[in-house]
C-alpha positions as a printed Julia matrix, in Angstrom:
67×3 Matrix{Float64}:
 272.16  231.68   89.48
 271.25  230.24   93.04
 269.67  226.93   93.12
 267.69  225.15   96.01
 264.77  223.33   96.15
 261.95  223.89   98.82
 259.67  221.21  101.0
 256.11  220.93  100.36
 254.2   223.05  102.95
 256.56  225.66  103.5
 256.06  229.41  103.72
 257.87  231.69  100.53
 257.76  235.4   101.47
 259.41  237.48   98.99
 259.35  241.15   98.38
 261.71  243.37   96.17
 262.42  247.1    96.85
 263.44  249.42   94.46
 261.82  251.8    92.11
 259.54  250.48   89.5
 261.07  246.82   90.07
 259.0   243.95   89.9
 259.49  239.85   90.39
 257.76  236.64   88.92
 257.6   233.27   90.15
 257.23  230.65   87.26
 253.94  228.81   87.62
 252.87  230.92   90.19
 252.57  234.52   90.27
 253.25  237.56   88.18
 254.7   241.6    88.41
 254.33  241.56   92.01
 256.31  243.75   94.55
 255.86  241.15   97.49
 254.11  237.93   97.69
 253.52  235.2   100.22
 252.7   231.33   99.05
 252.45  227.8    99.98
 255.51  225.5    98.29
 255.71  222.53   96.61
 258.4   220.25   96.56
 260.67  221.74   93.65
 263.04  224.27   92.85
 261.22  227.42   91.88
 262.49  230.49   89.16
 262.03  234.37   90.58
 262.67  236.36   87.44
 263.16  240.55   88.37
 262.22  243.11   86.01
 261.16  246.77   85.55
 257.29  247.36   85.34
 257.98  250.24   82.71
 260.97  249.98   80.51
 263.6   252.8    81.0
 266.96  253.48   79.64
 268.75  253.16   82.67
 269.34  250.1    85.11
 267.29  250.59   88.79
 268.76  249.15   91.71
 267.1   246.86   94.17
 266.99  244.71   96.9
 265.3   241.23   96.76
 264.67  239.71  100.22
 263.6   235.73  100.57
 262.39  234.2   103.12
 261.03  230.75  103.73
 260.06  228.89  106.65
């Protein structure tokens, strides 16, 4: 697990790639492939999931970015 905290008034994009892969962000946003906000001053929790269950794992790639 990767911790950091953010500033207030920065830029979070994230986006995840992959096949039927989603993310949340606690408090903020849910199931979404990419996603652009406003932060706060805190540390913030990105969970990744599938959209529809299936029996196998799906790779992906989450990319971060904030400014």
């Amino acid at each position: 697990m990767l911790s950091n905290s953010t500033a207030a008034g920065q830029t979070a994009d994230i986006a995840i790639s992959g096949v039927n892969m989603v993310f949340s962000v606690k408090g903020v946003i849910d199931a979404q492939d990419k996603y652009r906000f406003t932060t706060e001053k805190k540390t913030y929790r990105i969970t990744v999931g599938q959209l529809m269950r299936t029996v196998t794992d799906e790779p992906f790639t989450l990319n971060i970015s904030i400014q």
